[in-house]
RODO-2510 file (C-alpha; in nm, 4 decimals, decimal comma):
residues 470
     n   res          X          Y          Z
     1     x    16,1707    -9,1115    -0,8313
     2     x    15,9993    -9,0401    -0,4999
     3     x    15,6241    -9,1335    -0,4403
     4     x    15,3777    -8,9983    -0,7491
     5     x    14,9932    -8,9572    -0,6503
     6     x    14,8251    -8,8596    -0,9447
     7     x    14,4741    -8,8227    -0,9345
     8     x    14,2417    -8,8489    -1,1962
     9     x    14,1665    -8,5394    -1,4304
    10     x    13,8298    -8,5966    -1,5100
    11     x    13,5548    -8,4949    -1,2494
    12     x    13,3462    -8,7854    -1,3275
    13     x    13,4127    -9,0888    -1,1244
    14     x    13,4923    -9,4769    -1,2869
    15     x    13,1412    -9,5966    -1,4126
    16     x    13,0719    -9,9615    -1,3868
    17     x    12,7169   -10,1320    -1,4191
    18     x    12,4884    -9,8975    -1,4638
    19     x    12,1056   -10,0319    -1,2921
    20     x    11,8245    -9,9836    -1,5056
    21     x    11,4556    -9,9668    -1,3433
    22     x    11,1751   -10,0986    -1,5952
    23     x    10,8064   -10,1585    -1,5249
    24     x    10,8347   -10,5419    -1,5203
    25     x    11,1451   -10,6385    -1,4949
    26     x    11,5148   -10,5708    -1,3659
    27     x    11,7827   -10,5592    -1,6685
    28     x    12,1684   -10,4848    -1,6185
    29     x    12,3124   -10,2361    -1,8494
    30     x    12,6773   -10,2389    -1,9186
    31     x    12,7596    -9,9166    -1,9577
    32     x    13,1557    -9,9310    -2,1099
    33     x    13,3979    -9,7760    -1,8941
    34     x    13,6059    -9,4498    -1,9904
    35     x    13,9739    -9,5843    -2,0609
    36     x    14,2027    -9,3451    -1,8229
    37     x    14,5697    -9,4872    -1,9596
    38     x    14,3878    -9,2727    -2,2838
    39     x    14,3213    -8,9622    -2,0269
    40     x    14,6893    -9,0138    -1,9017
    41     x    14,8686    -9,0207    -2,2566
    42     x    14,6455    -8,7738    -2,4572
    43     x    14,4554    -8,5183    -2,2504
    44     x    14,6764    -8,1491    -2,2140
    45     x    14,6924    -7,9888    -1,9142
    46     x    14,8523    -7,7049    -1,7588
    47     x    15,0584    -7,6958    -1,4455
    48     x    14,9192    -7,3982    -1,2741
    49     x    15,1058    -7,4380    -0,9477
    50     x    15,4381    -7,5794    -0,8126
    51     x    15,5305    -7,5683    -0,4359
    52     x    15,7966    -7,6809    -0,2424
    53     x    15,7097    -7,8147     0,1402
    54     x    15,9405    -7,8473     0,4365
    55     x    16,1981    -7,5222     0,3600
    56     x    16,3478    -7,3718     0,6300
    57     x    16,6970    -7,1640     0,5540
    58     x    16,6636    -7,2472     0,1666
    59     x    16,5922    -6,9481     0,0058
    60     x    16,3073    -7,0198    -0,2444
    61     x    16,3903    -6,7846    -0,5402
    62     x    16,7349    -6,9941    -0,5763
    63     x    16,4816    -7,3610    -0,6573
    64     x    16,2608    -7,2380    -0,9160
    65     x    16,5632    -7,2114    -1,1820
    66     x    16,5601    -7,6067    -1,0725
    67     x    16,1898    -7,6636    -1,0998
    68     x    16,1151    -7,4365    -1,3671
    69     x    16,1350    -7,6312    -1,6462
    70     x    15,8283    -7,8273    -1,5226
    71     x    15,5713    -7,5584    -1,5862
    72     x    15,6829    -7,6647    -1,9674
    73     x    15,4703    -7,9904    -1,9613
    74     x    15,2388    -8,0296    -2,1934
    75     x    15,0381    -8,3575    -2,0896
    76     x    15,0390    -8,6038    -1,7703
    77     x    15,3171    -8,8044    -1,9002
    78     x    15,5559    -8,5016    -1,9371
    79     x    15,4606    -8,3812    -1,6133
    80     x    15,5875    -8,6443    -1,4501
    81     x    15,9235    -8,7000    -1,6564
    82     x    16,0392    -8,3514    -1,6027
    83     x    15,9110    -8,3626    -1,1957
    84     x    16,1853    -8,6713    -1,2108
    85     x    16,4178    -8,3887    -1,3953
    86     x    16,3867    -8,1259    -1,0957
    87     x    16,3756    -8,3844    -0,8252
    88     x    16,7231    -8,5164    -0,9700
    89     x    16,8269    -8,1290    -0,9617
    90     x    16,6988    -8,0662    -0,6414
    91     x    16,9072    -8,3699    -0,4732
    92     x    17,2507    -8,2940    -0,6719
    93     x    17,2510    -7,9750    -0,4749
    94     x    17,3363    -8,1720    -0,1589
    95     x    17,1187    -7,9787     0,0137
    96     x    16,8092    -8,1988     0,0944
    97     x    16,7995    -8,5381     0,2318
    98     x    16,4757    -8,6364     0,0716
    99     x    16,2795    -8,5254    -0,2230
   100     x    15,9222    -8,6695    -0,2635
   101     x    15,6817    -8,5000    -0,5386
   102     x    15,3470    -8,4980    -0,5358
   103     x    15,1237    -8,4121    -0,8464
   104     x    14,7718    -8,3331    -0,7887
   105     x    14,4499    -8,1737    -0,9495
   106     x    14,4530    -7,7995    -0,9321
   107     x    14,2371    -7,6435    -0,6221
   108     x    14,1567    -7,3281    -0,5958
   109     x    13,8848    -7,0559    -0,7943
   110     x    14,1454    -7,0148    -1,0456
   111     x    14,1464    -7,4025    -1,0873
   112     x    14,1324    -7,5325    -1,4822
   113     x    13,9560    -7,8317    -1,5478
   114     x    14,2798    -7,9599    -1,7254
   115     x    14,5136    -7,8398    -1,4419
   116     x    14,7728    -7,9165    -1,2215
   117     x    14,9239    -7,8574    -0,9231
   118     x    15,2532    -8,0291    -0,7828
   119     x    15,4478    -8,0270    -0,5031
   120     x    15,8315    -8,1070    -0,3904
   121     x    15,8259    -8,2277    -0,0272
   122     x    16,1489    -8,1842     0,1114
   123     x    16,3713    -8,2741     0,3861
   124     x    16,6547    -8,0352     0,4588
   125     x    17,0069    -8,1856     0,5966
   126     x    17,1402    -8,0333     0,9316
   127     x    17,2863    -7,6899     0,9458
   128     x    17,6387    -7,8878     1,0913
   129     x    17,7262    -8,2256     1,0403
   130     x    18,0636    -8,3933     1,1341
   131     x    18,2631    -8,6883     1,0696
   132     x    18,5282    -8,8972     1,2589
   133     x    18,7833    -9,1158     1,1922
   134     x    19,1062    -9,2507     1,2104
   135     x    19,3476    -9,4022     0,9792
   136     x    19,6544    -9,6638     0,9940
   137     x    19,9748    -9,6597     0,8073
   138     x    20,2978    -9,8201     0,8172
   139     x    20,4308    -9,7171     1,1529
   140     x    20,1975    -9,4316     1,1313
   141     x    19,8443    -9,3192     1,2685
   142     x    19,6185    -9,0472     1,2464
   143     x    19,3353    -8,8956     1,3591
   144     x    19,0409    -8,7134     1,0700
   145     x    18,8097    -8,4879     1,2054
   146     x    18,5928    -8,3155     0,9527
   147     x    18,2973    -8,0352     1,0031
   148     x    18,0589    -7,9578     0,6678
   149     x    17,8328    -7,6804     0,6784
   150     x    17,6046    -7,7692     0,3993
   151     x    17,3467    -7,4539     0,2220
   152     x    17,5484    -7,2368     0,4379
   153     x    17,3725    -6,9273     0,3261
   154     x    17,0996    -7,0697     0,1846
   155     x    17,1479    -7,0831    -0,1730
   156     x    17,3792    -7,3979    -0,1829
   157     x    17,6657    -7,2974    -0,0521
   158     x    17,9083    -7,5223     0,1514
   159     x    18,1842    -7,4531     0,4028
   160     x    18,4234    -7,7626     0,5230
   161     x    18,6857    -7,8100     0,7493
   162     x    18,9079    -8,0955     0,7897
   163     x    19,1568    -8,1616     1,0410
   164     x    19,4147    -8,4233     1,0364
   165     x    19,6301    -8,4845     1,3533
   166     x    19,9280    -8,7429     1,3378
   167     x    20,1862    -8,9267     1,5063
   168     x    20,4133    -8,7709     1,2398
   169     x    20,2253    -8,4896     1,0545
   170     x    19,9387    -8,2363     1,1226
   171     x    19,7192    -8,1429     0,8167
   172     x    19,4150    -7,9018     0,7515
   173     x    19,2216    -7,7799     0,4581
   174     x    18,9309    -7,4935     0,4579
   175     x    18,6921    -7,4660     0,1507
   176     x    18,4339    -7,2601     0,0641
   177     x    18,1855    -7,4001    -0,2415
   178     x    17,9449    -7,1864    -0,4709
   179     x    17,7085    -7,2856    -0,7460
   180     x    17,5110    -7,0778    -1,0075
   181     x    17,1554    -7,0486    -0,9476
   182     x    17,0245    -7,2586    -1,2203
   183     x    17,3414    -7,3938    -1,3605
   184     x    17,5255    -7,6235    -1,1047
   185     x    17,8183    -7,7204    -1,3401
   186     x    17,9492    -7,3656    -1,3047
   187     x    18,0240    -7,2537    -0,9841
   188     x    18,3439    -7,0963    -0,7621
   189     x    18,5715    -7,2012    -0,4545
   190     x    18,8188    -7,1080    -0,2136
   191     x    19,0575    -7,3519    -0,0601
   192     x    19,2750    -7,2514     0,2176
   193     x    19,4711    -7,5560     0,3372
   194     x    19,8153    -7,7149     0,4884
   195     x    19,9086    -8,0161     0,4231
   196     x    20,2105    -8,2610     0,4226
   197     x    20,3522    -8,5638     0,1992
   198     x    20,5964    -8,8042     0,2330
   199     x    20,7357    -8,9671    -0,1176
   200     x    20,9949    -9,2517    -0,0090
   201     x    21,0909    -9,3083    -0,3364
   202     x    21,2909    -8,9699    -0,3700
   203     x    21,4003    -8,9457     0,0101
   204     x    21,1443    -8,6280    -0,0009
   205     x    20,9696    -8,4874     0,2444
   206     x    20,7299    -8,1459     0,1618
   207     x    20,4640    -7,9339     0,3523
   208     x    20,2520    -7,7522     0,1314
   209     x    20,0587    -7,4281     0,2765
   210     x    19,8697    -7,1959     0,0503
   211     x    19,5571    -7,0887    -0,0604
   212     x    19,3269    -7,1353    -0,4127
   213     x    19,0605    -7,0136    -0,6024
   214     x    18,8568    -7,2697    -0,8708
   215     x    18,6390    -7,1531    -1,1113
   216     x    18,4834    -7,4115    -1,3021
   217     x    18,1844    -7,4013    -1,5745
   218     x    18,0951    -7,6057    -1,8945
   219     x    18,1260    -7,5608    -2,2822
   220     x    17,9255    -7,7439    -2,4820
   221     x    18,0551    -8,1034    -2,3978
   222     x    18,3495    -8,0168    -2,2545
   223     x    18,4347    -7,8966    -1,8410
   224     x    18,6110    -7,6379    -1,7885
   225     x    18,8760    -7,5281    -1,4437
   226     x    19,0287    -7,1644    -1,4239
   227     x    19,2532    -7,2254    -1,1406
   228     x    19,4835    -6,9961    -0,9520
   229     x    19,6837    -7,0802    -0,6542
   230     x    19,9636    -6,9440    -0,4691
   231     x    20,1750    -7,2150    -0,2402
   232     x    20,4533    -7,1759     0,0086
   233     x    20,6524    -7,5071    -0,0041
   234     x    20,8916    -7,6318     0,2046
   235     x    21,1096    -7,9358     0,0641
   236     x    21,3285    -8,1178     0,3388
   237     x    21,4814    -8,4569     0,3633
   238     x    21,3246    -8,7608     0,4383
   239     x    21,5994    -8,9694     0,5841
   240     x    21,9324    -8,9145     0,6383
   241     x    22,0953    -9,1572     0,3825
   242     x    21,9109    -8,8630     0,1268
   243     x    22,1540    -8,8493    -0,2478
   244     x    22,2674    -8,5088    -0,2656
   245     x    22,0419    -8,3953    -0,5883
   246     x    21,7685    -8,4104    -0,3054
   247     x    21,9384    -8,1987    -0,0016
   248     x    22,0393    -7,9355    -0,3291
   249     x    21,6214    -7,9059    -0,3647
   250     x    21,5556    -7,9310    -0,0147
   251     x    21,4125    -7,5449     0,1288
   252     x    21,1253    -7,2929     0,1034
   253     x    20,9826    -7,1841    -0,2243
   254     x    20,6960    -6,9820    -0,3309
   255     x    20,4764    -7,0979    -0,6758
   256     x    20,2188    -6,8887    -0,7700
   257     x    20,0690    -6,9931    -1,1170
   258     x    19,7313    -7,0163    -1,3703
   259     x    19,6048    -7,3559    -1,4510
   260     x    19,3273    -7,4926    -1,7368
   261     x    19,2410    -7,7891    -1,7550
   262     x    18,9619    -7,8978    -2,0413
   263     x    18,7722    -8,2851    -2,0072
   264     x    18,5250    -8,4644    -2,2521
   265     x    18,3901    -8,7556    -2,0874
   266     x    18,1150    -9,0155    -2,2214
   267     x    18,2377    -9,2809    -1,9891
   268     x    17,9334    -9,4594    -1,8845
   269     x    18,1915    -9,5109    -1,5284
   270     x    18,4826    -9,3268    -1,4571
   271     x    18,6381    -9,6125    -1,2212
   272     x    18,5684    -9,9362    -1,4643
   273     x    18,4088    -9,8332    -1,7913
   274     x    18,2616   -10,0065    -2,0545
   275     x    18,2035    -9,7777    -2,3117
   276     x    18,3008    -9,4383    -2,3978
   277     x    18,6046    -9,2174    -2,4308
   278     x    18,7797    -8,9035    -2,1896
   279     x    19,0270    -8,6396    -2,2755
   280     x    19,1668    -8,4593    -2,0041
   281     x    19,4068    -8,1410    -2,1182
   282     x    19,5674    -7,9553    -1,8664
   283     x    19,7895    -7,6696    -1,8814
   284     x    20,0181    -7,4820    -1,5967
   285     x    20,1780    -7,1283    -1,5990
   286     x    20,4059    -7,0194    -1,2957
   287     x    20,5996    -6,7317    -1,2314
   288     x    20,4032    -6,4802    -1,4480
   289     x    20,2202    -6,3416    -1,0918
   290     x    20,5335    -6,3738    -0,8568
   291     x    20,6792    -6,7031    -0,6914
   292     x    21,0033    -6,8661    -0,7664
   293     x    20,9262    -7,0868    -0,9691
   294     x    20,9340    -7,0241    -1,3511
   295     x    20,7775    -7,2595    -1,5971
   296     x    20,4996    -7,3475    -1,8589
   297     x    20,3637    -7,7426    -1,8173
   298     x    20,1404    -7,8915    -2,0208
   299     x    19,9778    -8,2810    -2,0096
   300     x    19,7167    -8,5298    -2,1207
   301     x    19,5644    -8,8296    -2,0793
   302     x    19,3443    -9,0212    -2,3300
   303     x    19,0887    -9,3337    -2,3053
   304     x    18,9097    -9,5352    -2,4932
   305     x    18,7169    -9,8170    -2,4204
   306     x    18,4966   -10,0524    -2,6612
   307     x    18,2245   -10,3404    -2,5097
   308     x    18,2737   -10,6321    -2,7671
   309     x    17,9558   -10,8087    -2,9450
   310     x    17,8784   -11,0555    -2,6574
   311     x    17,8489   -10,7804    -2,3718
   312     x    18,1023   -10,9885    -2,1569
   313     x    18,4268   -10,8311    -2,2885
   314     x    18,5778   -10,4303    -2,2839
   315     x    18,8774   -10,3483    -2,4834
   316     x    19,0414   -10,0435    -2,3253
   317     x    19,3360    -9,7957    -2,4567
   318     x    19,5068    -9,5675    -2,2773
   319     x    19,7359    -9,2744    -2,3507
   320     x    19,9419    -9,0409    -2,1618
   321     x    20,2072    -8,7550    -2,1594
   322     x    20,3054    -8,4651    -2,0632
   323     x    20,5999    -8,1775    -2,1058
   324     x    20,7991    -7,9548    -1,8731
   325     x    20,9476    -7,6287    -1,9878
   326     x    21,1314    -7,3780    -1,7385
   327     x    21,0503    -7,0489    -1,8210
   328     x    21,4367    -6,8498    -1,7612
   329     x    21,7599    -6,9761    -1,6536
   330     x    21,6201    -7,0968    -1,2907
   331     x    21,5895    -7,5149    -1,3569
   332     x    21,2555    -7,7401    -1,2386
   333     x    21,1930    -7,7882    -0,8522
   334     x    21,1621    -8,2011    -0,8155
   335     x    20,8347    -8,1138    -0,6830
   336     x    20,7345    -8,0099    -1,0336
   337     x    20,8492    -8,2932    -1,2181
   338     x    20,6425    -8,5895    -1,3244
   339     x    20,6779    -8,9273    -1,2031
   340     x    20,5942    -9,2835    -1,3656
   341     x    20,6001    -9,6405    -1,2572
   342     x    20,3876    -9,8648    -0,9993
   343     x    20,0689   -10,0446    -1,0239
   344     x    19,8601    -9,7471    -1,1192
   345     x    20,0790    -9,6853    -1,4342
   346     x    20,2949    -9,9251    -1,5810
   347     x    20,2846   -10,1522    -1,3720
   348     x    20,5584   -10,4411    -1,3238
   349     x    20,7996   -10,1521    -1,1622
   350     x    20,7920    -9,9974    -0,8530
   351     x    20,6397    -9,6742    -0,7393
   352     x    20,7622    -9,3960    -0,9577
   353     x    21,1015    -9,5638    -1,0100
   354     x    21,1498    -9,5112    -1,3704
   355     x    21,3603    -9,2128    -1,4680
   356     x    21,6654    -9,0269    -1,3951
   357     x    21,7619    -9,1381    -0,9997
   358     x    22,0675    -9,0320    -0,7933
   359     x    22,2184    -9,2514    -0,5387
   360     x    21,8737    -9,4375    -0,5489
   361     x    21,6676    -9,1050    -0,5267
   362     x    21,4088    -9,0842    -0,8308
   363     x    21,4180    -8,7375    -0,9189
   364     x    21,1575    -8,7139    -1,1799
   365     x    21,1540    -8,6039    -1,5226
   366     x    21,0557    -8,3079    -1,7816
   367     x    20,9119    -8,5377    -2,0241
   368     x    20,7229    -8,9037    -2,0231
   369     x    20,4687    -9,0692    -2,2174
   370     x    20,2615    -9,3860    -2,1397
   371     x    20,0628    -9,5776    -2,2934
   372     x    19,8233    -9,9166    -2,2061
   373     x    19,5844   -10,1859    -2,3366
   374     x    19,3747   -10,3933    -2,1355
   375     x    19,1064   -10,6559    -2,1837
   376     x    18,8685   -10,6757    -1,9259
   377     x    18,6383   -11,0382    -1,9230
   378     x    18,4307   -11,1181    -1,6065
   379     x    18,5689   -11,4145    -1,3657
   380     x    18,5937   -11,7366    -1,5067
   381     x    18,2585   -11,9275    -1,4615
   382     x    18,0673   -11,6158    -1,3393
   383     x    18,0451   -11,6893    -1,0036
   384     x    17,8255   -11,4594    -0,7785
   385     x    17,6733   -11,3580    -1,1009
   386     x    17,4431   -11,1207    -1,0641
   387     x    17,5295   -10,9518    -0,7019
   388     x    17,8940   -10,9738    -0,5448
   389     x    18,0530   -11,0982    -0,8389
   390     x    18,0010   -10,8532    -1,0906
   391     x    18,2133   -10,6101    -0,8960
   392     x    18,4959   -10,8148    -1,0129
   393     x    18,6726   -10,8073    -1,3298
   394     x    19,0153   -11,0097    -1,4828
   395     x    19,2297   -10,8341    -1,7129
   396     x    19,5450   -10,9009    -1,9418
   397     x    19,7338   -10,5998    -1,9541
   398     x    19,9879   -10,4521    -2,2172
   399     x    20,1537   -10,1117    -2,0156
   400     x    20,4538    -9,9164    -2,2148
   401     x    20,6132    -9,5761    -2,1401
   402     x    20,9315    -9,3364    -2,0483
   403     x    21,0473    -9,0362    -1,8816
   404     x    21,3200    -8,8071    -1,9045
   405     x    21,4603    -8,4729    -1,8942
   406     x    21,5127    -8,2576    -2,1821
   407     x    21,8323    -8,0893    -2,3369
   408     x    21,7143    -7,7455    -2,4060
   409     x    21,9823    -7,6463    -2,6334
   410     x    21,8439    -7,9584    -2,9051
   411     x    21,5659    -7,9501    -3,1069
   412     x    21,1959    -8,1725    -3,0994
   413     x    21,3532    -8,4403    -3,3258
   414     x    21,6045    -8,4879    -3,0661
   415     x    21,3256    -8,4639    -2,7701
   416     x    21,1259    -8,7507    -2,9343
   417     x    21,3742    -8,9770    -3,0263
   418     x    21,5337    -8,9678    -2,6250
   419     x    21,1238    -9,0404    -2,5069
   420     x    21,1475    -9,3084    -2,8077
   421     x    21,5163    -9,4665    -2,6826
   422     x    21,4856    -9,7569    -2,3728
   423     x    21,1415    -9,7716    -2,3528
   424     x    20,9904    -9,9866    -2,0381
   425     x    20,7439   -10,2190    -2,0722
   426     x    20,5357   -10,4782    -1,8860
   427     x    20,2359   -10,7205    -1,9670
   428     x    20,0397   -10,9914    -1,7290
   429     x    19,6883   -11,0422    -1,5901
   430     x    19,5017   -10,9627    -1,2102
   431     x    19,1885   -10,9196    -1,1068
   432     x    19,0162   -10,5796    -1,0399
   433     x    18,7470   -10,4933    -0,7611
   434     x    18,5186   -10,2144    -0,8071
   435     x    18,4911    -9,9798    -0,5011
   436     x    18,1315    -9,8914    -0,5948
   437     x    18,2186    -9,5307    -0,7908
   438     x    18,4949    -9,4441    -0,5404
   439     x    18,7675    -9,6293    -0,6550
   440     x    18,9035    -9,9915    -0,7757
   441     x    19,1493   -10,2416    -0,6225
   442     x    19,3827   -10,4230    -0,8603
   443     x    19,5952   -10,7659    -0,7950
   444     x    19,8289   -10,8293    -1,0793
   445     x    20,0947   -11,0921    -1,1642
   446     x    20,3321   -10,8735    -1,3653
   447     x    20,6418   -10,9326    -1,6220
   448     x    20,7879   -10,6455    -1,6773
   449     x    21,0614   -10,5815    -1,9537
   450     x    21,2416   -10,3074    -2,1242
   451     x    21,4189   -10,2630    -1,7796
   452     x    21,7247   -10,0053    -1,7646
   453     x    21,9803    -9,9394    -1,4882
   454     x    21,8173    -9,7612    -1,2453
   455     x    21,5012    -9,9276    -1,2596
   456     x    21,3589   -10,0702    -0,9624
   457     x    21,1259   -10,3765    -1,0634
   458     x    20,8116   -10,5300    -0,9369
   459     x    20,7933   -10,8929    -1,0506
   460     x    20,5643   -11,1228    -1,0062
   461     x    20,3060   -11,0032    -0,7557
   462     x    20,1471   -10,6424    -0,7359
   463     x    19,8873   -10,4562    -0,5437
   464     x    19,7540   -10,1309    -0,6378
   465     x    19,4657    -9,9223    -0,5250
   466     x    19,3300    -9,5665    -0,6946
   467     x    19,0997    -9,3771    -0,8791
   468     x    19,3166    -9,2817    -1,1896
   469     x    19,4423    -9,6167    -1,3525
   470     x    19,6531    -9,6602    -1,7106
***
């Protein structure tokens, strides 16, 4: 919280010694002093007045649905837990730099002897702020610009722009954010955007231009996203030894389709929890408002994680899967598909190299499940214990899944038992960096097993890096 003055609510200074003048002699009276931790805890007052100092485009009838709870408080103590509240509030709108409250003694002829008057002292960010920066791949470089525009109107609204300039591809992305008065879980954006990605492990190459509309707003415990988008795709060849499943894909199509997508999180950390569980459901319907592509997809993923007795150890579980089902006689685009394999999923095998493959092109599939356990124990002997060395974490590791495409014309029984036939599988140990609440950085020494023909394999050493782990 930012700096609290409260002042004292009675009118009547601290006594201490009173001096008592007698005819003969001097005598000191102790005169006991009026506890004020008992004015603090048990007198009521009544906030009378709430301002907010240093606004210049904010418009003020958008903050008092985040301050208004406040005029609520019953007694000092409450005052100053829900001033903490809106000040919280007040900085998630990423609209201020600083928020300092001040709680004072009511002033003014309507002043009550029990009230209050507090004030939010703000800092506004700058109407335009801007970023720079470059970036370094494998025989690859580009340049980042980006350009925010934060309270854009006023009332919390944000514009960006990002540019992306490179020795091989040129990407952009325009979005327009905004929030609910009072209610900053539900709010409503625009993304209009280009961009371009290169995925070696299917010879692919695809640019991506289009435009989107996100609603999102919450249930209960649970987050919801209403999302529509409409994409024109272009799918091309990566290099020229490309199998011919991928040149057949390789063109321009148009998706337009209606997405959900429903998450419960208590994770007390998305990136390296200790306790809590997340379901994430999403669902995906193309074709229904024009495109070329035709088809209903639905996935999930599941944690679970458990801190043991002596606070040193996490057990975590982790389940996914997911389902692809063309809609008509027109079959999936590869760029539809899902993938699995590499160190953020089962790790022990290469990047998305588990699956149906042609001439060494992984093509994806309409079906996969995957599944993982992990026990997470801080590094032997604790070093840095404390400070540096509690961003670091080892972990044995159990990973399992599959993926495949489906045979329409057969029925569930026949679905499950093909995602139940050749299972992959992998187990070892590494050690995991936490990226503050950005990411994590894993090193692993992997065994993987289960392996099929096909399968490229990772074993031994393995370095992954992400946000969304099995």
């Amino acid at each position: 919280m930012g700096t609290v003055h409260a002042r004292s609510l009675d009118p009547l200074p601290m006594q201490g010694p009173e001096l008592g003048v007698h005819t003969d002699e001097v005598e000191l009276v102790e005169v006991e002093p009026q506890t004020k931790q008992e004015i603090l805890e048990n007198k009521d007052v009544v906030v009378q007045h709430v301002h907010v100092d240093g606004l210049g485009r904010t418009k003020e009838d958008f903050l008092t649905y985040e301050i208004a709870d406040v005029f609520h408080a019953k007694n000092l103590i409450d005052v100053m837990k829900k001033s903490h509240e809106a000040r919280q509030k007040l900085l998630r709108l990423g609209i201020f730099r600083q928020v300092e409250v001040v709680i004072d003694t009511a002033q003014g002829e309507d002043a009550l002897p029990n009230g209050l008057d507090i004030t939010f002292e703000v800092t506004e960010l700058r109407r335009m702020t801007g970023s720079y920066n470059t970036m370094v791949g494998n025989n690859e470089g580009s340049m980042v610009l980006g350009i925010k525009l934060p309270n854009f109107l006023g009332r919390a609204e944000k514009l960006t722009f990002q540019f992306s300039y490179g020795t091989k591809e040129t990407s952009y992305g325009l979005s327009f954010f905004k929030p609910q008065a009072g209610n900053f879980d539900r709010n409503f954006s625009v993304n209009l955007y280009k961009v371009t990605g290169q995925f070696p492990w299917s010879s692919l190459r695809e640019t991506d231009r289009g435009v989107s509309t996100e609603f999102n707003f919450p249930i209960w415990k649970t987050n919801h996203t209403l999302k529509w988008e409409g994409v024109w795709r272009e799918l091309g060849c990566l290099a020229r030894t490309a199998s011919f499943a991928v040149r057949e894909e390789s063109g321009h199509s148009l998706k337009s389709s209606l997405s959900h997508a429903m998450v419960i999180d208590t994770r007390n950390s998305a990136i390296l929890p200790k306790r809590g569980a997340m379901l994430k459901i999403n669902q995906e319907l193309a074709g229904y408002t024009g495109g070329d592509a035709s088809f209903l997809k639905e996935d999930f993923e599941l944690q679970l994680n458990k801190l043991s007795v002596c606070l040193c150890q996490v057990l975590s579980a982790s389940l996914w899967g997911g389902v692809l089902l063309p809609i008509g006689d027109k079959p999936t685009s590869i760029a539809d598909r899902f993938y699995l394999g590499g160190p953020t999923s089962v790790r022990g095998f290469s990047m998305y190299s588990i699956g149906p493959q042609s001439e060494g092109d992984y093509l994806g599939g309409e079906a996969f499940w995957a599944g993982g356990v992990h026990l997470y124990t801080p590094l032997p002997f604790r070093p840095g214990r404390g400070g540096f060395g509690d961003l670091f974490r080892t972990h044995f590791f159990l990973n399992a899944g599959n993926l495949c495409n489906l045979n329409y014309g057969e029925g569930p029984r026949a679905h499950l038992q093909k995602l139940a036939e050749c299972i992959r599988w992998s187990y070892g140990a590494g050690v995991v960096l936490r990226l503050g609440n950005i990411a994590r950085l894993e090193l692993n020494y992997c065994i993987p097993m289960g392996v099929q023909s096909g399968d490229r394999i990772c074993d031994g050493i393995q370095f992954g890096a992400g946000i969304r782990f099995l």
